[in-house]
N, C-alpha and C positions, 0 to 999 in steps of 0.2 A: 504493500500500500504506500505510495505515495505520500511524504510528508505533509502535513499543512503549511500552506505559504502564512507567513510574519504577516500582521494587518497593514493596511498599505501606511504610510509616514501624513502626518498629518500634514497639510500642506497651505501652506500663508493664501487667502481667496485675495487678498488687498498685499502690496509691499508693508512689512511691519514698519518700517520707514515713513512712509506714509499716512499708515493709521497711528503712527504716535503722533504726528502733527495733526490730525485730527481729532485725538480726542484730548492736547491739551486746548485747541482752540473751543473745542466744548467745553472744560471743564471752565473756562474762563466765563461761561453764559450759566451757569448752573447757580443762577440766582430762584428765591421762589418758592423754594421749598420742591417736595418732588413731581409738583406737579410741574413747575417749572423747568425740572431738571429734565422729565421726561421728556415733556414738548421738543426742548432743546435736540433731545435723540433724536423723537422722531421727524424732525424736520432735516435734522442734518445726514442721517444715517439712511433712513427708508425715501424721504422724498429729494433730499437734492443731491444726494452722493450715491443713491441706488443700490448700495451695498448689502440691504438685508428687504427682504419682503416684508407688506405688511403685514399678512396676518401671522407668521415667524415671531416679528417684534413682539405683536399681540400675545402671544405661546409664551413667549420670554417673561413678558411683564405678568404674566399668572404664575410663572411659576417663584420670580421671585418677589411677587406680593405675600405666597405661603409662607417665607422664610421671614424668621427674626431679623432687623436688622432695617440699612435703608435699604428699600426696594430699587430704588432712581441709583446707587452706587453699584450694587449686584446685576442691577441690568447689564451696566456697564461691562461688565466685568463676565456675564453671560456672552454679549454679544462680542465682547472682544476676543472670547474664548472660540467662538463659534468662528471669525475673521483668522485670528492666529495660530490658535493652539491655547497650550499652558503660557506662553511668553504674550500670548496678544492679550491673556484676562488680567496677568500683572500690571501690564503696562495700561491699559483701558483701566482698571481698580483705584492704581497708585496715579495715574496724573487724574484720576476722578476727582480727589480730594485732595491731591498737593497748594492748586490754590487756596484751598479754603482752609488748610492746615497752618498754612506761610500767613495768611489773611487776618484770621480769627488767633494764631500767637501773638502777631504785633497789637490787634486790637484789646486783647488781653492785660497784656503792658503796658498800652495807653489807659485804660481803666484803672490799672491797678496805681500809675504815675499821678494820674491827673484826677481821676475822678467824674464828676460830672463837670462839661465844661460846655457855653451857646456854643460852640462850635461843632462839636461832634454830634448834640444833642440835635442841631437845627440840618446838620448831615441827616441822621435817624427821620426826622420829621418830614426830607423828601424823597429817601427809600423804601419805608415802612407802604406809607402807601402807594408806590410803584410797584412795589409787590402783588398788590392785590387786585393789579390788572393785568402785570401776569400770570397770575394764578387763574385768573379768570378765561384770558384767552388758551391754557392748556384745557382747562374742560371742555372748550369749544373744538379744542383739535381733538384730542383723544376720543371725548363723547361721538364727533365726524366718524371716527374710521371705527372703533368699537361697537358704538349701538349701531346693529345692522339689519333689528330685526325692531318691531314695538314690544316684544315679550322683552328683549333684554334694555329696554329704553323703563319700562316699568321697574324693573328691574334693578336699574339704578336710583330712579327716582325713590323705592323704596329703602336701597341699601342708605341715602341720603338723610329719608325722614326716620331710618329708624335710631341712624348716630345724632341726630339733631334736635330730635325731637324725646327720643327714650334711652340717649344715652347707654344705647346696646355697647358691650364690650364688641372691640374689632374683630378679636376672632370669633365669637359668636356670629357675625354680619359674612365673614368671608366663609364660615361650615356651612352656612345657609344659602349661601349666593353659588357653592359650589354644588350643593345637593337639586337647587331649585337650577342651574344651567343641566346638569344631569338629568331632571325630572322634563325641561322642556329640549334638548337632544332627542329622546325616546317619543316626544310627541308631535314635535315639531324638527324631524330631520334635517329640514336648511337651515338651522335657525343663526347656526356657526359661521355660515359661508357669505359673503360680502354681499352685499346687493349693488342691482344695479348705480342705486345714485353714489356709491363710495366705491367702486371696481376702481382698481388701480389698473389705468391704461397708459403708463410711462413706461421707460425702456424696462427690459426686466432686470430685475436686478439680481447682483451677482451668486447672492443667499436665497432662493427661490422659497417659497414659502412649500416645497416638496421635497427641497435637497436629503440628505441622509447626511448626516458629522460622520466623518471618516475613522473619528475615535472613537474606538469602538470598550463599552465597560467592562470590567474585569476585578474578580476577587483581590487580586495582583495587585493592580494599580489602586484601588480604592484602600488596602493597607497601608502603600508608601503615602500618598495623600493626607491620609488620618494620622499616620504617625508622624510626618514632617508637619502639618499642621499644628494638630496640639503640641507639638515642643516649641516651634517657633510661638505658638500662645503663652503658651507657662513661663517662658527662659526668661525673658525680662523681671516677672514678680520673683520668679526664683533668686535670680541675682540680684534683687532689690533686698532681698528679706537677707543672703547669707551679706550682701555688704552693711546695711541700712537697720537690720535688726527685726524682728517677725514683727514687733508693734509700732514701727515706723510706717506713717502717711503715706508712704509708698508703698505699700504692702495693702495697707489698709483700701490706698483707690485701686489699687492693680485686682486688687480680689473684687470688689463691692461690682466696680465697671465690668470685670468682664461677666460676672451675673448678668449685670444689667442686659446685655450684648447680646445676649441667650432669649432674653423676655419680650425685648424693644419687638412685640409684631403689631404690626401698623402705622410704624415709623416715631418719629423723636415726637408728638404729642402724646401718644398711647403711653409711653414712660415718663413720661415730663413732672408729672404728680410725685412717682413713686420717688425719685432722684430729688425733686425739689426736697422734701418732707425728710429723706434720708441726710442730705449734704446738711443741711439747717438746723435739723433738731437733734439728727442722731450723733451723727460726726463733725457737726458746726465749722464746717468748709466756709461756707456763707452764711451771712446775713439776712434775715427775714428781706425778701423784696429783689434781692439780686438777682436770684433764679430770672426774672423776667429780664431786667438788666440783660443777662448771659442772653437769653435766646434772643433779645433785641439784636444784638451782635450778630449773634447765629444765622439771624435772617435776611442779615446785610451780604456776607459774605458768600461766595459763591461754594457751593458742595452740600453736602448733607444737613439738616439740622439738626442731626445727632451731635452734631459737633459742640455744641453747647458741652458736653461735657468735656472738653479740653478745656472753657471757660473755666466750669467747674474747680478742678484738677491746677489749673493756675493759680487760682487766687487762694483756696485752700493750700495749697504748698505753701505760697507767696509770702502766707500769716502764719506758719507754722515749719520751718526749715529744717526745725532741726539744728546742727554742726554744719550745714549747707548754707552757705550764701543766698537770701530771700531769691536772687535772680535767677542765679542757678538751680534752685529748688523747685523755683516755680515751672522754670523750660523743661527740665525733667520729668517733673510727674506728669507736665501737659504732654510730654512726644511717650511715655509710657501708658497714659489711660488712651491716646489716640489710638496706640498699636494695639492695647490686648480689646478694642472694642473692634477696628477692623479689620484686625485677623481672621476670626470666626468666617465674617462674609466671604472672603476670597476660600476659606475653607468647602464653606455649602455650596458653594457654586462648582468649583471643581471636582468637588465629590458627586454631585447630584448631575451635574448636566449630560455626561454620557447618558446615562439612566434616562432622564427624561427626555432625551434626543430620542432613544430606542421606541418611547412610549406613546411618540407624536402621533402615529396611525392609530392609536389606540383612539377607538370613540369616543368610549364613554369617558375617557379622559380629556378628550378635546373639548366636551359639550361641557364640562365643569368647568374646564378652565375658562369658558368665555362666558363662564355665568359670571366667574371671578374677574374678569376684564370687565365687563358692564357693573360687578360693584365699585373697584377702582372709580370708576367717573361718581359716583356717589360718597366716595370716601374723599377725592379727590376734593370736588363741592363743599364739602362739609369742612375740609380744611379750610375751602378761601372763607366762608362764613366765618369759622371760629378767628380767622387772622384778622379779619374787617372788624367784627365788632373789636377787636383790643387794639385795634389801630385808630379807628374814628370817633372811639368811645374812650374816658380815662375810668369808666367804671360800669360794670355789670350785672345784673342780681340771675340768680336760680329760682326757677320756678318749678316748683314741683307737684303734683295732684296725683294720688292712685301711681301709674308708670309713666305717667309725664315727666320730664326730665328737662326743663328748656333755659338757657343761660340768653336773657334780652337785656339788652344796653339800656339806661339811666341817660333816656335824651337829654335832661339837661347838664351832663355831659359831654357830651358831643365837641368834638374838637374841629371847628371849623377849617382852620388852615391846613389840615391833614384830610379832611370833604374836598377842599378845593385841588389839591397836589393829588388826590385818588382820580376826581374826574380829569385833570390831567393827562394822568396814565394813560386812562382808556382814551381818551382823543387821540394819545399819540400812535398806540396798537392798533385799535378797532378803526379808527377814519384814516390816521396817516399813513397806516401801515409800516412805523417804525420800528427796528430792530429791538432786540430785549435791552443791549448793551447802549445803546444812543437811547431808548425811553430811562434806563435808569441813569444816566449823566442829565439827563434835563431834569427830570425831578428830583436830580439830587442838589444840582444848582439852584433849582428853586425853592427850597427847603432851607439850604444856609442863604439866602437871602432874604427869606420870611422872615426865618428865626432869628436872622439876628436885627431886623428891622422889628420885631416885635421886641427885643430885650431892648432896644433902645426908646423904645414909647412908654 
């Protein structure tokens, strides 16, 4: 009998040369939060550079909305995997979030140097709400290519009212969104497949939403993964605890973050509670009030908004050194909780993606997954809601009745100058059709011109 031939070598779809320059020119647009982040994909990856099919991207973005962690960064890191190999997911991973790591260190610094100052503040007051009309135009894009049927347009609007209105946990909303695309697959057989008004009739692109990954899974390679994953996870807390001591602050965030790391499913608001309440009260890193401070930050910078916790990680060191120089302390434990939170990601994605590549024909996994895709635009919504009200509001009540669950803004409240810098935004996106990066320079200019013509009255 004949040997079996080796699997064929995984082979570069794009020069890796080339997809690094394209996804640090992404990573530079990954303002927004991940709706933002996504849009930015799928405009530059599926519609103007033709690289990945749409309904692929779609596959991609269900599988890692399952996964702890940011979904907008594992995408990345999916699809570069699926472009390169193993060297295209590092590369697509780590310049995901290299800006916003460089970004949110120096902004950390500045906080911790200066404090509150009109300038950076009246900076915030013309970001905050540019945000929130890119967050708005990614529901408009993703909602376009995702809802493709009126079942999964329900679908989301339900996955929507049930975070906004009953304060359902995320993953309770995505077992449901996954069961109920599954329940409508079996009843409704096209329900997956694009329709006429979204068919994507551009050149085809290079990742066909039918190809097969040439990597193929293996017991083999899923132990080298697992094993070189978690050690490259543990080695930094390890070597904090035998230099730094087991109850040194480095120990203490290396361990707590990468829990955290593990739980974060539905992105950095779904944790945001538990990390505040833990940094504050348990391990008083922060100050009552900072946590928001931190994710203000967060939201400016380009990448993930998990990143808020290198904030964290900063200013907790910053106040507590140790034998460490406050500076020193602080840059440390920030590049130590970054590492053991996005470790984990580049681990699930490379462990899981063979596996889920093999599963793509699988139906009744397709038909879940795009129940999962049509809740994303509900989850998605639900973020720009929750970022609006705490952007054009300075305060908000809970209202609760029976499983009513609903947080409405305190109109008299209402921060005008941050009303007028939001409809801004949208004039600039939805009439001008300006870029993410040219709408956030204009209303970021006009924000320290507000603010500081308001500090002066």
């Amino acid at each position: 009998m004949a040997p079996s031939s080796p699997p064929p070598p995984v082979r570069d779809v794009v020069p890796l040369r080339e997809a690094a320059r394209a996804w640090f020119a992404i990573s530079l647009q990954t303002f927004g939060g991940p709706a933002g982040q996504i849009a930015v994909m799928q405009r530059t990856l599926v519609e103007e550079k033709r690289w990945i099919g749409q309904q692929r991207f779609l596959f991609a973005l269900s599988y890692c909305t399952l996964l702890p962690g940011p979904e907008a960064q594992q995408l990345a890191t999916y699809v570069g995997w699926l472009l390169n190999g193993v060297r295209g997911a590092l590369v697509a991973g780590i310049l995901f979030i290299l800006p916003g790591v460089v970004s949110l260190l120096v902004l950390s610094g500045i906080y911790v140097a200066f404090g509150d100052t009109t300038v950076v503040e009246s900076l915030f007051l013309g970001l905050a709400p540019a945000v929130i009309a890119i967050v708005a135009q990614a529901v408009v894009r993703v909602a376009r290519k995702g809802l493709t049927h009126p079942a999964l347009v329900a679908l989301a609007v339900a996955a929507f009212l049930a975070l906004t209105l009953f304060s359902v946990p995320f993953p309770a909303v995505v077992a449901a969104a996954a069961l109920v695309g599954w329940l409508l697959g079996r009843v409704l057989p096209g329900v997956g497949r694009p329709s006429g008004a979204v068919a994507d009739d551009g050149p085809a692109p290079l990742i066909s939403d039918d190809a097969l990954h040439t990597e193929r899974p293996s017991g083999r390679r899923a132990t080298v993964v697992l094993a070189v994953g978690l050690t490259l996870w543990a080695a930094p807390v390890v070597l904090a605890g035998l230099v730094f001591g087991r109850s040194s602050i480095y120990v203490d965030q290396g361990l707590f973050f990468s829990g955290a790391a593990v739980v974060t499913f539905g992105g950095a608001y779904a944790v945001l509670a538990y990390v505040a309440q833990q940094a504050v009260e348990v391990y008083g890193w922060l100050a009552p009030g900072e946590m928001v401070r931190g994710l203000a930050l967060a939201e400016t910078t380009p990448g993930p908004l998990i990143m808020v916790v290198q904030f964290v990680a900063f200013v907790g060191a910053y106040r507590a050194p140790g034998e460490l120089d406050p500076w020193v302390a602080a840059v440390l434990a920030s590049l130590l909780v970054t590492w053991v939170t996005f470790v984990p990601c580049f681990l699930f994605i490379l462990l899981g993606a063979p596996y889920v590549e093999r599963l793509r024909g699988n139906r009744s996994l397709a038909t879940a997954l795009t129940g999962i895709t049509a809740a994303v635009v509900g989850v998605i919504a639900n973020l720009g809601v929750y970022f609006a009200l705490h952007t054009l509001f300075a305060e908000t009540d809970r209202v609760g009745a029976g499983p009513l669950d609903l947080e409405l803004p305190v109109l008299d409240s209402v921060q005008w100058p941050a009303v007028a810098i939001t409809g801004l935004g949208f004039a600039l996106i939805f009439w001008r059709g300006w870029s993410v990066l040219r709408t956030l320079g204009a209303c970021a200019l006009t924000g320290v011109v507000v603010g500081l013509v308001l500090a002066a009255v």
